[in-house]
C-alpha positions in Angstrom: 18.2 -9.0 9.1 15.9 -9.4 6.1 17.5 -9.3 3.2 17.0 -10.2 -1.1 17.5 -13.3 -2.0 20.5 -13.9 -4.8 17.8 -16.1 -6.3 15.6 -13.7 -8.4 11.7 -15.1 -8.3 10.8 -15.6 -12.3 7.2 -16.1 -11.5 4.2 -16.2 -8.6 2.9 -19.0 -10.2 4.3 -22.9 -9.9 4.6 -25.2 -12.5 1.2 -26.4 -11.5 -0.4 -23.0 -12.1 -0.9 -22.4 -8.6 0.5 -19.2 -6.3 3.6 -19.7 -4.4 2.1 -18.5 -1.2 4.0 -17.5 2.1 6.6 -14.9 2.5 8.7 -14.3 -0.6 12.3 -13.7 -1.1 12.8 -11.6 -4.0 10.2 -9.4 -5.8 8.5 -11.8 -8.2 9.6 -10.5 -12.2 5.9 -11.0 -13.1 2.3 -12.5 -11.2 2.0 -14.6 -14.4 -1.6 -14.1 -14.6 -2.1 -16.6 -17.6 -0.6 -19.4 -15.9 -2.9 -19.1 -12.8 -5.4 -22.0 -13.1 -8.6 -20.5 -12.1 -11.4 -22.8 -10.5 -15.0 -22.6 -9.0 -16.3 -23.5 -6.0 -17.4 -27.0 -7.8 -13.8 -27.3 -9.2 -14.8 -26.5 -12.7 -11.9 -24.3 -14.3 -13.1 -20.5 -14.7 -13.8 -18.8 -18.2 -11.6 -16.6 -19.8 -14.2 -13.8 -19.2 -14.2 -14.5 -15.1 -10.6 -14.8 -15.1 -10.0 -11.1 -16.3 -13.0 -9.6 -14.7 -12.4 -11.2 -11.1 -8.5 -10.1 -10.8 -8.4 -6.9 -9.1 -5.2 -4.6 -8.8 -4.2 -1.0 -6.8 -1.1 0.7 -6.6 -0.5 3.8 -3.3 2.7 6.3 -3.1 2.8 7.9 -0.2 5.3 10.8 0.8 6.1 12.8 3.8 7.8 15.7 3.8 8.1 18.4 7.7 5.2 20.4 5.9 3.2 18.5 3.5 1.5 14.7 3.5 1.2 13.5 -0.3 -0.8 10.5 -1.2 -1.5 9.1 -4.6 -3.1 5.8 -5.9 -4.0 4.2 -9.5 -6.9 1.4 -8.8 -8.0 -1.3 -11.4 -11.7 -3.5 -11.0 -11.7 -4.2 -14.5 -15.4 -2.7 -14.5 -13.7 0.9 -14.0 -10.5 2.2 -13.0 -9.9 5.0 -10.2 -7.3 7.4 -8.8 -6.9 10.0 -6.9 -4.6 12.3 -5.6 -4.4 14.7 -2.2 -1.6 17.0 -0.4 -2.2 17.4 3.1 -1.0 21.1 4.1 0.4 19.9 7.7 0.7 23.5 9.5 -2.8 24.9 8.0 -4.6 21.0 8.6 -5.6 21.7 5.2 -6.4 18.3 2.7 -6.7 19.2 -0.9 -7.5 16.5 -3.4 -8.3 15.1 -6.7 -9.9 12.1 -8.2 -11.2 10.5 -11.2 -13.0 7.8 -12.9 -12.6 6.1 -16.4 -15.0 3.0 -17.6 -12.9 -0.5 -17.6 -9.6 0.0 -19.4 -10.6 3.3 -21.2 -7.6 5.9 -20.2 -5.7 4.3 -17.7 -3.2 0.7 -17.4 -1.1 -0.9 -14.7 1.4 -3.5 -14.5 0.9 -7.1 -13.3 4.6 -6.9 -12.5 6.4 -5.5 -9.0 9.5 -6.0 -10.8 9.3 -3.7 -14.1 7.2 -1.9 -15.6 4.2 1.0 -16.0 1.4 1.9 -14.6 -0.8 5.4 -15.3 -3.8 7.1 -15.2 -5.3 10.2 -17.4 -2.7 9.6 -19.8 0.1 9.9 -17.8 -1.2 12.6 -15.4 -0.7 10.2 -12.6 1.9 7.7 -13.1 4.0 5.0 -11.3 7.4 3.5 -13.1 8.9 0.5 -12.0 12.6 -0.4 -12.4 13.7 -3.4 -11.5 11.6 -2.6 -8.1 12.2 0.7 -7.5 10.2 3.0 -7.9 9.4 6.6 -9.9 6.4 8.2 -8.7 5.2 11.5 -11.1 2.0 13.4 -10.8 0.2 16.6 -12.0 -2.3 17.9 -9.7 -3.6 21.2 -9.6 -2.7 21.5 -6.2 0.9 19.8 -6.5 3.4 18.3 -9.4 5.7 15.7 -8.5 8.9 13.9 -10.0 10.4 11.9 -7.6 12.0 8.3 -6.6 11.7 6.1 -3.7 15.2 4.6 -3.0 16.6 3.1 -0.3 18.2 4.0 2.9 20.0 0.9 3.2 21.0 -1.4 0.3 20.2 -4.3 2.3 16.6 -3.4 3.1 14.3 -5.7 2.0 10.4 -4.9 0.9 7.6 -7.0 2.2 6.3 -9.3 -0.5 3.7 -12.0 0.4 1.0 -14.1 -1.5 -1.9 -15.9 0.6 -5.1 -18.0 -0.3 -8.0 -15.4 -0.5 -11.5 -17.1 -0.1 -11.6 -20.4 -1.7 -9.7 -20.4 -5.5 -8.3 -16.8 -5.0 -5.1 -15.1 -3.9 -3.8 -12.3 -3.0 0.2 -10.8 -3.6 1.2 -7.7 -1.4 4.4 -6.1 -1.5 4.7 -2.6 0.5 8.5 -0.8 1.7 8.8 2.1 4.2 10.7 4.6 5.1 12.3 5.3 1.4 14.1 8.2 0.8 12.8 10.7 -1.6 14.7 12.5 -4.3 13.3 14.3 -6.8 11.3 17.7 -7.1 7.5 18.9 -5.7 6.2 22.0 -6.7 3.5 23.1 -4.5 1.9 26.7 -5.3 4.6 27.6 -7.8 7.4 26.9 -5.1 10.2 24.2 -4.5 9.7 22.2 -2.0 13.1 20.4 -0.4 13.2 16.8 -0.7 15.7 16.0 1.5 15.5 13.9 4.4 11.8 13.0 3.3 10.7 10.0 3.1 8.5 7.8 1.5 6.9 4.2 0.8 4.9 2.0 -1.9 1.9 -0.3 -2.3 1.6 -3.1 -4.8 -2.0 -5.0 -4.3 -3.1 -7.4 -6.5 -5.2 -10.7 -7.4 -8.1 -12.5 -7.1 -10.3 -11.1 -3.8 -13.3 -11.9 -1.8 -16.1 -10.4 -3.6 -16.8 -8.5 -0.9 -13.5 -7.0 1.4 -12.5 -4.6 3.9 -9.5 -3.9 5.4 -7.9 -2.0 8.0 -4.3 -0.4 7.4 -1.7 1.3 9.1 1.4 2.8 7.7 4.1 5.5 8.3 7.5 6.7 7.2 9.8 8.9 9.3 12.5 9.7 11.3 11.5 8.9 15.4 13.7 8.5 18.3 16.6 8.3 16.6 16.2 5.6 13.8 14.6 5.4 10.4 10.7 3.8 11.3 9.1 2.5 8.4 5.4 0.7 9.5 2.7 -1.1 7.6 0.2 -2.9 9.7 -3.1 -4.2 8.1 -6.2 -6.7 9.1 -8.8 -8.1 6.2 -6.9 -9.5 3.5 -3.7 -11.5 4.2 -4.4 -13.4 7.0 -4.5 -17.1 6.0 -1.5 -18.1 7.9 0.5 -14.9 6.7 0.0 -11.4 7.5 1.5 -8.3 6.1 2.7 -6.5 9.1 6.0 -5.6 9.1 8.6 -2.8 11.2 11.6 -1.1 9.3 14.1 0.2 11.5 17.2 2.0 9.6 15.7 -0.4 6.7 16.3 -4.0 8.8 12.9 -5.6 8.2 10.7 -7.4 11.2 8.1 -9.2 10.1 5.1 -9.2 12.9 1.9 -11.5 13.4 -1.7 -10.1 13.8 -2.3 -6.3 15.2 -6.0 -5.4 16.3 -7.5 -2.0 15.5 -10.0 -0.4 17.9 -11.8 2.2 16.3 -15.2 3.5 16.1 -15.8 3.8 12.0 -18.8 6.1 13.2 -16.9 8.8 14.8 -13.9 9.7 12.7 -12.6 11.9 15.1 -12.1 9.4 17.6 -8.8 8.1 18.3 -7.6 4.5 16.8 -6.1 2.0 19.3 -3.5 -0.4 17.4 -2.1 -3.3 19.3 -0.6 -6.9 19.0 -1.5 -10.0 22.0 2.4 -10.3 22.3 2.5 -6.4 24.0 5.2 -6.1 21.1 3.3 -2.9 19.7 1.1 -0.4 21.2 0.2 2.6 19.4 -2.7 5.3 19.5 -3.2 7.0 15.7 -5.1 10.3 15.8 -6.9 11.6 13.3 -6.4 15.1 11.8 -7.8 15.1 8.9 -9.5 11.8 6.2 -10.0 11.6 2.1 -12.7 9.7 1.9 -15.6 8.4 -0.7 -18.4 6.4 -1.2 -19.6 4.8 -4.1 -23.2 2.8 -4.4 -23.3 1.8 -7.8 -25.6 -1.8 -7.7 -23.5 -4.4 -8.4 -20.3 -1.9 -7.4 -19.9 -0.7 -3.7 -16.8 1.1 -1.8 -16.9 3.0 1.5 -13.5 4.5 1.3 -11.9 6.5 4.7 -8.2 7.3 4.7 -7.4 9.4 7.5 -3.6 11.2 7.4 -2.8 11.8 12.0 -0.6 10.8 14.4 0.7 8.0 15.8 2.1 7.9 19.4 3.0 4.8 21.1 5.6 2.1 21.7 7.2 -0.4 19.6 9.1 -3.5 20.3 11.4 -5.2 17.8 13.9 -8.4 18.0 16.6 -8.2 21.1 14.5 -6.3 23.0 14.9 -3.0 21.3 11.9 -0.8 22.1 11.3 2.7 20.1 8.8 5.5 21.3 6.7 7.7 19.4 5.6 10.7 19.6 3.1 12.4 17.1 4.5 10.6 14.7 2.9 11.8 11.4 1.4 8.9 9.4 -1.6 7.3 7.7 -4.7 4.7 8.7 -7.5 3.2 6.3 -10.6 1.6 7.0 -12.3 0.2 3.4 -14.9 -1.8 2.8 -15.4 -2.9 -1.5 -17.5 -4.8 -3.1 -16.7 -5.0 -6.9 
């Protein structure tokens, strides 16, 4: 089993200024951005100008709860900063959301650390706390509030936190847990919603990207057959060497290699085929509803799907073990950015 290291990671970067790359052991205390030695193509060391306008940063909450889908996300391309939030009403297939846009640093700030610290948008409307890892996720929505905190089902359960080489000088650190529990309070039309036995999971994105990127994604939190299933699955970013795909099962981590997604970006209807060479996973997402949003702005571009369905399917961790789904309520993501 996967497990924290005793050893707490003091920084990304190495003495040389370059990212420690590979699967982590602890949460890194800070990405020490100002150590990172920045180069061009022609090895000439980047200006302080294209070392703050190329690093690029996002942060996603997710939250399921038997009625109600809640996802919320605080992005930063130094020319602007986004967020939005949407509940997904699960009985009436109903997807209410929110967004917004401020101009580069005007109204909004996040935290280069996974470790500790603050990130928020609108002045606090949306905002994301981090406490020596864990997280505090609060939001004011007029369609939901939310106070809550992503904890752990089992003390020994382990996030996934990996840094690979993106393009030629970049990098890129990703650090995502599933299948949290969720305390706290949502109000949701005046009412109380209960809490308990929901679960949740996180998303901490940052560094220096392709200037042009897509991604596919897959993730879920939930209760299935008997265990605790926490998924994230994802194509387009980490994949020199590393991946980011990893199975929680009653919070024991298994870290997996490269997953294909079949799906037809053209008809968002259609189902999504997810599936690994090794015939270790197998799954079939379908949509129900999507929050999605394009943006042409010249030099900025985003084509932005996130679709919240079902996944059904088989999946095959160490020993043998295999665990079936079965409309399993989760999330898929198909992005394409050029900032």
């Amino acid at each position: 089993m996967d497990s924290f290291s005793v050893q707490q990671i003091k920084s990304l970067m190495d003495v040389d200024g370059r990212p420690n790359c590979g699967y982590l052991t602890s949460i890194p205390e800070s990405l020490d951005l100002v150590s990172f030695r920045y180069f061009s193509s022609m090895d000439r060391p980047k200006s302080a100008l294209s070392k703050y306008l190329d690093y690029k940063q996002f942060q996603f909450v997710s939250l399921f709860t038997p009625d109600y889908v809640v996802g919320i996300a605080i992005a930063d391309i130094r020319y602007l900063g986004s967020s939005f939030c949407y509940l997904y009403d699960i009985k009436k297939d109903v997807l209410k959301e929110h967004s917004w846009i401020r101009p580069g640093g005007l109204g909004y700030s996040l935290t280069a650390s996974p470790w500790q610290g603050v990130a928020q948008f609108n002045g606090g409307q949306i905002q994301f706390e981090i406490e020596e890892g864990e997280w505090t996720v609060r939001a004011r929505c007029p369609s939901f509030e939310l106070d809550a905190r992503l904890g752990l089902n089992n003390q020994d359960s382990a996030p996934l936190m990996v840094c690979s080489p993106t393009g030629y000088s970049g990098w890129t650190y990703t650090q995502k847990h599933n299948a949290l529990a969720v305390t706290g309070s949502l109000i949701v039309g005046g009412h109380y919603v209960d809490l308990e036995g929901c679960l949740g999971g996180y998303d901490f994105s940052a560094g220096y990207m392709r200037r042009e990127t897509s991604w596919r994604w897959a993730s879920m939190s939930a209760f299935s057959d008997g265990v605790y299933i926490g998924l994230n699955l994802a194509a387009g970013v980490n994949e020199t060497g590393v991946t980011e795909n990893a199975i929680w099962i009653n919070g024991e981590r298994f870290l997996l290699s490269g997953v294909m997604f079949d799906f037809d970006r053209h008809s968002p209807e259609s189902n999504w085929r997810i599936y690994d060479s090794a015939g270790k996973l197998d799954l079939t997402f379908t949509p129900l509803n999507v929050r999605k949003e394009k943006l042409n702005l010249w030099l900025l571009k985003s084509n932005f799907r996130q679709f919240v369905g079902h996944f059904s399917g088989t999946i095959t961790v160490a020993k043998g073990r295999t665990y079936h789904l079965s409309q399993v309520m989760g999330l898929t993501e198909d992005h394409f950015a050029k900032w």
